[in-house]
C-alpha positions in Angstrom: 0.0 0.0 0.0 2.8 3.0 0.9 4.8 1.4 -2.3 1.7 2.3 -4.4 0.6 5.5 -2.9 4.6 6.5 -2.9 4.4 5.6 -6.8 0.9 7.9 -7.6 2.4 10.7 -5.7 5.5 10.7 -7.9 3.3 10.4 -10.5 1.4 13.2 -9.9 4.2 15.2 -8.5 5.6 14.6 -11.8 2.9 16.1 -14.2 1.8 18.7 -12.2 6.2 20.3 -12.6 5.8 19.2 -16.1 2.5 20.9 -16.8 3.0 24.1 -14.9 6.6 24.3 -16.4 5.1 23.9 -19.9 2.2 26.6 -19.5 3.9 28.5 -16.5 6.6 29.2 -18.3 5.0 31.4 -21.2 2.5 32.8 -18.7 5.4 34.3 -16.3 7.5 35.6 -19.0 3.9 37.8 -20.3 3.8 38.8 -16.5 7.2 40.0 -16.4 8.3 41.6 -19.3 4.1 43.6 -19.5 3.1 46.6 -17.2 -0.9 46.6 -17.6 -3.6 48.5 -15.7 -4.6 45.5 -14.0 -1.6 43.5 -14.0 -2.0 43.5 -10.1 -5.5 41.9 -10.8 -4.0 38.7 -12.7 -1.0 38.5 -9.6 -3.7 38.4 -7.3 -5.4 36.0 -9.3 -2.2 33.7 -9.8 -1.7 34.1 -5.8 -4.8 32.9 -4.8 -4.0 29.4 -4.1 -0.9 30.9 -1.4 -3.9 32.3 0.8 -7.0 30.1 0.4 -7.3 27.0 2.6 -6.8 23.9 0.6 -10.2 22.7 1.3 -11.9 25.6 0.0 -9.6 25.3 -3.3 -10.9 21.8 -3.5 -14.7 22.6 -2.9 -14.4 25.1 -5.6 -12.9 22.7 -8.4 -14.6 19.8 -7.5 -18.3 21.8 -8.2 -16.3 23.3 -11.4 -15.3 20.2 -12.8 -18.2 18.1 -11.4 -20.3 16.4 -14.2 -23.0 19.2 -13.6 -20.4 22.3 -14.9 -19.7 23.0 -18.5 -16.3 21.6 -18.5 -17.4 18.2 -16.2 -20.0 17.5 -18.7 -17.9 18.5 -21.2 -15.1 16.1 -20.3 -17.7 13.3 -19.0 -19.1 13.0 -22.7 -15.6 12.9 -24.4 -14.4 10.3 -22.1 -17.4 8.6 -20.8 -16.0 9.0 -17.0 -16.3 11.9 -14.5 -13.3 13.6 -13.9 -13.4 14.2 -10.0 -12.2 11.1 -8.0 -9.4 10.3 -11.0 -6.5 10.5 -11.2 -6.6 13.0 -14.1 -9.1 15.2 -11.4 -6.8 15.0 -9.1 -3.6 16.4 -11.5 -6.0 19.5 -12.6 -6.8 20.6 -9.0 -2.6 20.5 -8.4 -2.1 22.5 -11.1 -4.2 24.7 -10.1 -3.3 24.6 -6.5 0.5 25.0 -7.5 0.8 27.5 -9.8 1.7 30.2 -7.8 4.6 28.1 -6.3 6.0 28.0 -9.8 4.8 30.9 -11.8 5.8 33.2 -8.7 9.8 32.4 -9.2 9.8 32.3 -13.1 8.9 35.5 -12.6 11.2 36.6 -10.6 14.1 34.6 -13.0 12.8 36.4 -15.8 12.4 39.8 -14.2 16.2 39.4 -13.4 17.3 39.2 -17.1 19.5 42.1 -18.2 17.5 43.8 -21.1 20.7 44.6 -22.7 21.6 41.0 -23.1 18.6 40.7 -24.8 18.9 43.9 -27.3 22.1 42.8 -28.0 21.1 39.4 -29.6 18.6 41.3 -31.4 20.6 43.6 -32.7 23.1 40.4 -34.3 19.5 39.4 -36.1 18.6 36.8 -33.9 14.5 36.1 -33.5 12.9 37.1 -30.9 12.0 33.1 -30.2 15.5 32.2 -30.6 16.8 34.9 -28.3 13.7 34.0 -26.1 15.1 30.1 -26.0 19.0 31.0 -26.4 19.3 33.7 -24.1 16.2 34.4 -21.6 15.4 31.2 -20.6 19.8 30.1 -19.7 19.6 33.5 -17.6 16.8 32.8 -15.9 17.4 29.3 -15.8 17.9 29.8 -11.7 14.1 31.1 -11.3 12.6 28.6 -13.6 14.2 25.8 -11.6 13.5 27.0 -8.1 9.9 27.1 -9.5 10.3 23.6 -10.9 11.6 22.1 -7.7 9.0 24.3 -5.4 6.1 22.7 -7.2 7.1 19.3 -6.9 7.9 19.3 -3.6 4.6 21.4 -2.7 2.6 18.4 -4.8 4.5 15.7 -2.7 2.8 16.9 0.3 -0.9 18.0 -1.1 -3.4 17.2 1.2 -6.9 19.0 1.1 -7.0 19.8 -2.3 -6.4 15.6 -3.1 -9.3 14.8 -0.6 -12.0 17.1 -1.6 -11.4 16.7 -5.4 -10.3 12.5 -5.6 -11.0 11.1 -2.1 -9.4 8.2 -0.6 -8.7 5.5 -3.5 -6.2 3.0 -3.1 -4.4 3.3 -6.4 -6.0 5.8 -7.9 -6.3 8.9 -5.4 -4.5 7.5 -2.6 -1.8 10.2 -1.9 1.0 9.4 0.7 -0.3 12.4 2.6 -3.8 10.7 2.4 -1.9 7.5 3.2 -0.7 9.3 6.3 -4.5 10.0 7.4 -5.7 6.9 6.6 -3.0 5.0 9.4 -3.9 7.9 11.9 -7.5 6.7 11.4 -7.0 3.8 11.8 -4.7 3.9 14.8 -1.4 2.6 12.6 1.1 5.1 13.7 4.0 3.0 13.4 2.9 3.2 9.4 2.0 7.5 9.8 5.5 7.7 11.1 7.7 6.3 8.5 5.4 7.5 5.4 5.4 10.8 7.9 9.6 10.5 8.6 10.2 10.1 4.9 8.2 13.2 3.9 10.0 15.4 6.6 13.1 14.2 5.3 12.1 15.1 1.7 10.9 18.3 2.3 13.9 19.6 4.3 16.4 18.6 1.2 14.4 20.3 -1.0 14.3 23.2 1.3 18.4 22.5 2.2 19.0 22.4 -1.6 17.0 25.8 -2.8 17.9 28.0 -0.2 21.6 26.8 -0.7 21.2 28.3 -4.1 18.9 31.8 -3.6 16.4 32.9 -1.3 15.1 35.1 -4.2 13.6 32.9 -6.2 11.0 31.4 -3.5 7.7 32.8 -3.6 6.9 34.2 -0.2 
């Protein structure tokens, strides 16, 4: 059982970095490099997730994606399943949940990039894409990792957000975090403690590891 929930939470841990580096990334270069009249609108927006209680995150998702919304039904009749209590539920809702825990320090990577840098490869002819891939993205490289590392660790240790949106599935929803509950429930804390031990050690590492780096780059 901890072998299987340790396996979904990689899982899970892995496409939520991969898709919030893949659609992060564009979203926290438009961020940074664009002064709008309600810029501060869409950063409040972003940084939702940092203040709301996980639960109420959740609640909110689970009736948006439910089979009753637009985008539930939506989904239900081009896959013929619900998406809450999936696996694929549960991935959306840690998107959500942790894009500001990546989006935050892309920002900041990409706010640090010397303009100069970037005028100059211009100015040799280079594309704006190509300067965008060969130049912005090596310089801010330190940001868009932080971000990276921030979100899978974050999505290691989800919690509410999981249990309101995918429940308690063995195998399919089953989180080690959930795991953790389940052997509290159930009076196995010898279990809690090592999934529990294992997490703590995890999390520090990561910690250890990015504020070894820069302090900069996290997002509170």
């Amino acid at each position: 059982m901890e072998w299987q929930a340790a396996w979904l939470t990689l899982r899970l841990a892995f496409w939520t970095t991969f898709w919030l580096t893949l659609l992060g990334i564009p979203l926290a270069y438009w961020m940074a490099t664009h002064r709008t009249r309600f810029m501060f609108l869409i950063e409040a927006l972003v940084s939702l997730p940092l203040v709301l209680p996980p639960t109420v995150v959740g609640f909110y998702l689970l009736m948006a994606l439910g089979p009753h919304s637009a985008l539930g039904n939506a989904w239900l009749e081009y896959t013929g399943a619900p998406l809450p209590f999936t696996f694929s539920g549960i991935l959306v809702g840690s998107i959500v949940f942790n894009l500001p825990f990546a989006v935050r320090p892309f920002i900041v990577g990409f706010r640090s990039v010397n303009r100069r840098l970037l005028e100059a490869s211009w100015s040799l002819g280079v594309s704006r894409p190509l300067t965008f891939l060969r130049v912005t993205i090596p310089l801010a490289w330190p940001g868009i990792l932080s971000g990276m590392v921030l979100a899978f660790a974050h999505t290691i240790g989800e919690f509410g957000v999981v249990l309101m949106l995918g429940g308690n599935i063995p195998g399919v929803t089953q989180t080690l975090s959930i795991l953790i509950y389940d052997d509290v429930q159930a009076l196995n804390y010898a279990a809690a403690q090592r999934t529990a031990v294992a997490l703590l050690a995890f999390s520090f590492v990561v910690l250890c590891g990015i504020f070894s780096r820069q302090r900069a780059y996290l997002p509170i």
